[in-house]
N, C-alpha and C positions, 0 to 999 in steps of 0.2 A: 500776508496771505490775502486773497482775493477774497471776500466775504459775500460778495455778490455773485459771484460764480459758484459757489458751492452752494448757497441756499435759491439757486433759481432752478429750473430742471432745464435736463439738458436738451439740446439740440443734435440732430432733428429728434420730433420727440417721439415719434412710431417706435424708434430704437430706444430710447431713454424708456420709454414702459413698459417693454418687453423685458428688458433685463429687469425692472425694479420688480414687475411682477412673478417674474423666476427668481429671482431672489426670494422675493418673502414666501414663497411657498417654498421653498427649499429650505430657508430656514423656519417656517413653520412645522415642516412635517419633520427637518431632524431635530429640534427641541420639543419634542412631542410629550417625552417620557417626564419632560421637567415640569410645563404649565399644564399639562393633560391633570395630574391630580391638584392640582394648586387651585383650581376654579376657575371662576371669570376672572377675577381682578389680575392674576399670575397670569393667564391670558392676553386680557389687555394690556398687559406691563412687555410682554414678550411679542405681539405686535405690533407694538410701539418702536421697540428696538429694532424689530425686523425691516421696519421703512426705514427708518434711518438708517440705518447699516445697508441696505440694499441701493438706497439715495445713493449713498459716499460712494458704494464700490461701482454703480453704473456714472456717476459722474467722474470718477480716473479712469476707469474701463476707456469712456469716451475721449478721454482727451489725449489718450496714445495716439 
């Protein structure tokens, strides 16, 4: 696997941030019910995940 492709952002990048940023607010608002009572820390544990998972899926998005 490419390792430097995956951890670099993509190209062009106007598109590569749009989707990362609909992603994580897509997945921040539907895991709402899970980190909403868990506090900060549950918080930043589940925004954490949301970039990265939003990273992966707009970096395959792109390269269809």
């Amino acid at each position: 696997m490419n390792w430097k492709w995956l951890l670099t952002a993509g190209e062009p990048r106007p598109r590569y941030v749009l989707l990362v940023a609909i992603g994580v607010v897509l997945m921040m608002s539907l895991t709402y019910p899970i980190w909403s009572p868990g506090g900060r820390g549950m918080a930043a544990f589940v925004a954490v995940a949301a970039v990265i998972l939003s990273h992966l899926s707009a970096k395959f998005l792109m390269r269809r």
